[in-house]
N, C-alpha and C positions, 0 to 999 in steps of 0.2 A: 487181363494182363497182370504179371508179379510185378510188383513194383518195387526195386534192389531199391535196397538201402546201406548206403558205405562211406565210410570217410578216406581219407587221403592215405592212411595211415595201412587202413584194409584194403582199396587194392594195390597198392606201391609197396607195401612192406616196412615195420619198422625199423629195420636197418638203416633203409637210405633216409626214412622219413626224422627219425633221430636226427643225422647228419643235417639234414633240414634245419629241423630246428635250432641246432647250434648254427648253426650260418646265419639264420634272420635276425636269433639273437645278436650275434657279433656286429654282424650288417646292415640290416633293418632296422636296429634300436628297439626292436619289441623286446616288450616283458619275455620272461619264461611261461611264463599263464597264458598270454595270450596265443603264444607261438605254439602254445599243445592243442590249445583250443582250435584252433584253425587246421590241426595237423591230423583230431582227432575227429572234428565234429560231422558227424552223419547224415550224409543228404538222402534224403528220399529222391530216387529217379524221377518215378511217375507216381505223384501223390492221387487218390482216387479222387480229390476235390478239382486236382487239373483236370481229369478229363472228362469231370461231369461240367465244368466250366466251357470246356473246348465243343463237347457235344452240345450245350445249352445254347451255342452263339449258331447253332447250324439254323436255326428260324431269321437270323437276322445276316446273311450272305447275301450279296446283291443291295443291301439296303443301305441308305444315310447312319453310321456309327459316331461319324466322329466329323472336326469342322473339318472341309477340305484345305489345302493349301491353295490358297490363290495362285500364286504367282508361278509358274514351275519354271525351275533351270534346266536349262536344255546341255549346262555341260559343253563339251568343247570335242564329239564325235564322231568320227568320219562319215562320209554320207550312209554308208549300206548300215551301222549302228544307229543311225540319226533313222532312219527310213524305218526301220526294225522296232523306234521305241515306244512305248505306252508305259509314258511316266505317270498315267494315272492309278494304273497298278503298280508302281513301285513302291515294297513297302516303307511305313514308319511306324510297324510294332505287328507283332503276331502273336500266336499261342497254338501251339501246336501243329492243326494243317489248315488253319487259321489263318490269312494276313492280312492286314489293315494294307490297304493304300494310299496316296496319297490324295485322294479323291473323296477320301474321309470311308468309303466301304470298305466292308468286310469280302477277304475273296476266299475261295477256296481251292489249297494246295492241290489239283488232284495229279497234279505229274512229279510232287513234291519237288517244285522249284527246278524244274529239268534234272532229276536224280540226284539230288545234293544230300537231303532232307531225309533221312528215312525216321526222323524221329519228329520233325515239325522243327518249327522253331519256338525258343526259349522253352528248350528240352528244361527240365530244373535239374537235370542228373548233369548238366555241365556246369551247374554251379561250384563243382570241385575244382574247374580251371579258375574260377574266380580266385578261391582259398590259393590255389596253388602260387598264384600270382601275385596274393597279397603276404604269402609267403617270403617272395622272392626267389623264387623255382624261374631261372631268364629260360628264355624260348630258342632264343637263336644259338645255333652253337658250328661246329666246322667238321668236314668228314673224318678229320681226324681224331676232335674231341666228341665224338658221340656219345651224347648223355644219358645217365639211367635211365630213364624213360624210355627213349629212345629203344635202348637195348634191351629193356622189361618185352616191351612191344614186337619186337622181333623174334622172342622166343614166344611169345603168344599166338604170331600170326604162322609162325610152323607149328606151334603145335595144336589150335586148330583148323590147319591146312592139309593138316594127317589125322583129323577128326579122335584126337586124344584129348580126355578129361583131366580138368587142373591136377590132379593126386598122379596121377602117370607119367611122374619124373624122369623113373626110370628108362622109361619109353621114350619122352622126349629126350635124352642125353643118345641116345642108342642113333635116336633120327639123325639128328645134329653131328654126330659123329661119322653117319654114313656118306658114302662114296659112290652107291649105286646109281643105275641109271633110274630117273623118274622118279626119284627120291628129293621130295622140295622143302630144303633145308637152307638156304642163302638168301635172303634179302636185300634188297638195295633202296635205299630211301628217295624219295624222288619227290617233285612239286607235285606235275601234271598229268595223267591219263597217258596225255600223247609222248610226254619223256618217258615215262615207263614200256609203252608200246614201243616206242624207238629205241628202248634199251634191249629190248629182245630182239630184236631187228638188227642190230649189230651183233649181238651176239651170233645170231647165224650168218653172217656176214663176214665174220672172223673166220669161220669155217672155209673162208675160199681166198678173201685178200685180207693181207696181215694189217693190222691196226695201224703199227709203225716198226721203224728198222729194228728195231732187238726182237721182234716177235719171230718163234721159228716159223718155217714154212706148212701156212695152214695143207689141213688133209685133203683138202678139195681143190688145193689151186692149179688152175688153168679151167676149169668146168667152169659153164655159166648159172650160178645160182638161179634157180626156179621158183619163186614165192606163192605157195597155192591159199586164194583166197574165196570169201563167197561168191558165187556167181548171181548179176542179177536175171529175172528173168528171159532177156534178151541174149543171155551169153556173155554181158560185158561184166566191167568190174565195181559196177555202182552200188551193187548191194553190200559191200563191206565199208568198216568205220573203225579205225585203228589210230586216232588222232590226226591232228593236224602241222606234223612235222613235213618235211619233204618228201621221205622216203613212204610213209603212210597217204601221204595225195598221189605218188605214181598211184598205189596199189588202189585207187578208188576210181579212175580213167579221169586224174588233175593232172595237168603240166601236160597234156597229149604231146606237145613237141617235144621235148626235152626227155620223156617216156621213149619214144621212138628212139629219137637218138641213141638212148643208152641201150635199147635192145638191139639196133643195128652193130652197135660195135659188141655185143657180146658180154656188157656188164654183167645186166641181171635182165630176170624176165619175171613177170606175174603172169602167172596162171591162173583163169577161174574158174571153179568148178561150181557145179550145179547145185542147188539147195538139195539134199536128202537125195541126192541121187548116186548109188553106189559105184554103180557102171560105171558112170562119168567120172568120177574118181579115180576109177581101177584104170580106167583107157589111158587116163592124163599122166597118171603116174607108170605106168606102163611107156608112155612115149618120152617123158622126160626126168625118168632116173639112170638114164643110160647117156656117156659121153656120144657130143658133146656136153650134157644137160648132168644136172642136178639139183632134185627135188630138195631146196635151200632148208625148208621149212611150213607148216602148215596152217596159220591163221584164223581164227573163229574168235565169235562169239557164239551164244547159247541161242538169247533171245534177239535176234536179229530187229532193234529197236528203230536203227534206222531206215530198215526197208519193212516196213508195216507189223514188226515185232512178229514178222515170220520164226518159227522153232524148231530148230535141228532136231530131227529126230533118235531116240538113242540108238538105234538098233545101226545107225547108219554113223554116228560119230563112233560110237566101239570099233567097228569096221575100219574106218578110217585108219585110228588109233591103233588097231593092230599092225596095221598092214605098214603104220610110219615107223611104230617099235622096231618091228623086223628089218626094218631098211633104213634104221640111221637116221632120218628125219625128225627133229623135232619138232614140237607142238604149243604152239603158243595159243593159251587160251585167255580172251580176253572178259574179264569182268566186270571191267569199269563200271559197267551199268549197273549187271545183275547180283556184285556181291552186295551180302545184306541186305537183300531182298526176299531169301529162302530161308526156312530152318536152322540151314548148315551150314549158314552165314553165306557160304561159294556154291555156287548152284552147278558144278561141274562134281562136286560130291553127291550131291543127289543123281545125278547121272551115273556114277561109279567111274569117272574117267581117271586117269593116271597124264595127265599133262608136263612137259618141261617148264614151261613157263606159263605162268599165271598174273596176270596184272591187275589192283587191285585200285580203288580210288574214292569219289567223289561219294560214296555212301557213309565210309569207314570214320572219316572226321563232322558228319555230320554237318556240313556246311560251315564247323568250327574257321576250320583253313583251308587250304588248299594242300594235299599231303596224299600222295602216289607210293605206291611200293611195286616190284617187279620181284614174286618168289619163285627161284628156281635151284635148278639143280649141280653137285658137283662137276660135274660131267659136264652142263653148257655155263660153268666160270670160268667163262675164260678169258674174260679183258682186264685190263689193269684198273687203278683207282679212275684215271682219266678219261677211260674208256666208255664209259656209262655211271657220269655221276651228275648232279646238281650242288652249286655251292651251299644252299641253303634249305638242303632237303632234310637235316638233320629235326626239326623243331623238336623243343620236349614238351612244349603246351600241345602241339601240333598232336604227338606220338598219344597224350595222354587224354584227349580228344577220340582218338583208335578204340583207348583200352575203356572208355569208359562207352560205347555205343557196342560193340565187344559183350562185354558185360552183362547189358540189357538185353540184347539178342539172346544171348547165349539163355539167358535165366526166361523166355520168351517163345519159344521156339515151336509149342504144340500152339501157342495165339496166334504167332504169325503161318504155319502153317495153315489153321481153321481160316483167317480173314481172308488168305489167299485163295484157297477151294472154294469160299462165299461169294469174293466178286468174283472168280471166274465161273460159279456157275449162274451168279443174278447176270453178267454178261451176256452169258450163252442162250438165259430163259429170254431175257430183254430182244436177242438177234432174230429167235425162233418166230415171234409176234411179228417180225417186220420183214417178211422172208424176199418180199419185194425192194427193198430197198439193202438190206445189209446180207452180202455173202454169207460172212460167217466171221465167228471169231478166232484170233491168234494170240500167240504168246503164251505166258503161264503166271497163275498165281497175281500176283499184285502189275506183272508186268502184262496186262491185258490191252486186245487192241481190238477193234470193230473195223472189219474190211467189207466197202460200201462196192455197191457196182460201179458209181458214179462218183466222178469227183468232185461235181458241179452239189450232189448232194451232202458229203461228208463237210463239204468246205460251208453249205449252210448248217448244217448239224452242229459241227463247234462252233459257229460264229454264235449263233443263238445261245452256246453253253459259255460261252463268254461272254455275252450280253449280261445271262446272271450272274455271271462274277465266278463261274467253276472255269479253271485254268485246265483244258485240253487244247490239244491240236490236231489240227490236218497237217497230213501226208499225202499230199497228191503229184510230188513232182519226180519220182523215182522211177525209172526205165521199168516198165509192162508191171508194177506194185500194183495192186489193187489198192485204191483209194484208201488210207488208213486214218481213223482217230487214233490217237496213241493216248493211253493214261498209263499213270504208275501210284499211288498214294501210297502216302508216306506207311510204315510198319504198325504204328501206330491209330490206323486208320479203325474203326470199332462200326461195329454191325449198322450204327445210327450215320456214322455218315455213308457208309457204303450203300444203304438203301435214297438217303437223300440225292447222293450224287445218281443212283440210276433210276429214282423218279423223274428230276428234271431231263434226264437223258430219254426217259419214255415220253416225257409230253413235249419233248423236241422233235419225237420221231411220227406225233401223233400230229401234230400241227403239218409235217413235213406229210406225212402219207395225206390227211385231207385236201391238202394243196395240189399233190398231184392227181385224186380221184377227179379234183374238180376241173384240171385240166384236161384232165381225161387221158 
């Protein structure tokens, strides 16, 4: 791994970072020394002593670290979160994909915290939020007053969403200026995954009924919006994951009543089509881009993490993608999961896709904050400030949280490509040995998954990998999915843990196959 080395000053600029320092002096009470010193001073990202420290602790996972806490608080939970918890693994300190629990062991990240994590925790490259903050750089600000950071951050996430190098100014002003269709230039700041998805969701929605009285008469109204999403194996609509707003639970077969209702009167409809299947696409869109009907919109993600990190195929999303271009359909692709996970940061660039909407999230701040963006294009801006915002989606620790995980990636990019070819081929060689018990593998890269025949098998397979303290899960409750483990490990994952974590995955499979010889 390169391990960036920067201060506040180099990636912010000394322009704003000046204005800095005159503020904390005036406000703060800091010296002038000090106020440079914090402005200027140089953090090493990833020092090579962190991660010979973080590989060093991979002997002592599963075991007594530290005194446990006696007593645990159990909080004030609803039942299904109270039913759900294991406060024994909740941390109180980590290092990297490392986390102490409160049970006093060590465990290991290997879904990094359910996709939050792509850097571990106590990254030391977010020690510049520390400076920042003893600065006096405040966090919270209003959609009106969007702060530098803020706005630094936004021309960063277009201009590697158009896969342009920092010196290509000119190139980004060109972006930023265009009006084309599928040209993704607009941002909109947002908390959550599921507001971001809900903001593209309105967006095409605009397209049939008007927001409110001043808006003209949308281009589609009186058609009934058609929202095409993943279909699960059964035909229904369980294999897509678009948050947990309203209009994201119709599209997953949530609220069935209230679903029916609104398709009986003509609202809207979802539509689900098939994983990777072309035909099915073509027929659906063939029946329902003609009135009364119109194909509202087209929804994805890449790595289908919630239905056994099944993988769109490219030959069959291009396809798709063509066929939406020519007909006015937009494309929302979602990445909550998978950016910063790839190379390219957005894994819909490695594909070569051209999307309207892209939604971006829980990788980009590192589990700093909570901090969502929705990048799209001219051409689907179409609601006003009210229409698709969050009060307090502005953060500038938040935004600077972005630039500095941004950063590391970017400086990263042939590591994290190799770690990802590694564990998904020690995956593949691990599935090959067990052909009796695990199908095959899915996903890509870091987003690797093992689909078991049996569910009754996968569900012991990670129970045992949670015994030692490696944090996987089972997937066995998804309409016709093949039984899934699901992992994901953090970016920062290095050849030493990826072999540990599919050792104990081999002598889990090795206990598991003897048990069944024996039963015969």
């Amino acid at each position: 791994m390169n391990s960036v080395k920067m201060s506040l000053s180099q990636l912010l600029g000394n322009q704003y970072m000046n204005a800095v320092i005159s503020a904390a002096i005036s406000l703060m009470d800091l010296d002038k020394e000090e106020a440079e010193r914090l402005a200027s001073e140089e953090i090493e990202f990833l020092p090579d002593s962190y991660v010979s420290k973080m590989d060093g602790l991979l002997g002592n996972i599963g075991k007594p670290f530290v005194s446990e806490l006696k007593k645990a608080l159990s909080g004030a939970p609803t039942d299904a979160f109270k039913n759900a918890s294991n406060t024994k693994a909740s941390p109180i300190g980590g290092l990297g994909y490392v986390r102490l629990g409160e049970d006093g062991r060590l465990y290991l990240a290997a879904k990094s915290e359910h996709y939050h994590t792509p850097l571990g925790h106590n990254f030391p490259g977010y020690k510049l939020i520390d400076l920042a903050r003893a600065l006096g750089i405040t966090n919270a600000s209003h959609n009106n007053t969007r702060g530098y950071i803020t706005r630094l951050l936004e021309r960063e996430l277009v201009r590697t969403i158009n896969g342009l190098r920092p010196e290509e100014t000119d190139g980004l002003e060109a972006i930023l200026a265009s009006r084309e269709s599928h040209v993704l230039n607009r941002v909109i700041n947002l908390e959550t995954g599921s507001l971001a998805c809900e903001a593209g969701i309105k967006m095409m929605l605009a397209r049939f009924y008007r927001l409110d009285s001043t808006f003209p008469q949308p281009k589609y109204e009186g058609r009934t919006p058609v929202f095409f999403v993943m279909a699960d194996h059964d035909g229904g609509t369980k294999a897509n994951y678009h948050g947990t707003t309203i209009f994201a639970q119709l599209m997953r077969d949530m609220w069935p009543g209230l679903y029916e209702k609104l398709e009986e009167a003509g609202v809207l409809k979802v539509c689900p089509v098939r994983i990777n299947d072309w035909d099915d696409f073509r027929e659906k869109f063939e029946r329902y881009n003609k009135p009364p009907y119109k194909v509202a919109g087209f929804l994805h993600e890449i790595i289908l993490m919630n239905y056994g990190g099944i993988k769109l195929e490219r030959d069959y999303l291009h396809k798709a993608y063509a066929l939406c271009h020519d007909n006015d359909i937009p494309i929302l692709c979602d990445e909550i999961q998978s950016c910063m996970w790839y190379p390219t940061i957005y894994l819909f660039r490695e594909y070569g896709l051209n999307p309207d909407f892209v939604v971006i999230g829980k990788g980009f701040p590192g589990g700093q904050y909570p901090a969502s963006r929705i990048i799209t294009t001219a051409e689907m801006d179409t609601l006003n400030q009210f229409g698709a915002l969050v009060t307090n989606g502005q953060e500038e620790l938040a935004a600077l949280a972005y630039l500095i995980t941004m950063k590391f990636t970017e400086e990263n990019e042939s590591f994290i490509r190799e770690m990802g070819e590694y564990y998904e081929d020690k995956l593949r060689e691990l599935a090959s040995r067990y052909p009796t018990l695990i199908e095959r593998t899915e996903g890509l890269g870091h987003l690797s998954t093992l689909l078991f025949y049996e569910a009754q098998t996968v569900s012991r397979f990670t129970g045992m990998l949670n015994h030692a303290c490696i944090d996987i899960s089972a997937q066995t409750y998804k309409a016709s999915c093949p039984p899934a483990a699901l992992t994901k490990p953090p970016i920062i994952a290095t050849k030493e843990m990826i072999d540990y974590v599919v050792k104990i995955m081999d002598d889990a499979l090795q206990t598991i196959g003897a048990k069944e010889l024996e039963l015969g």
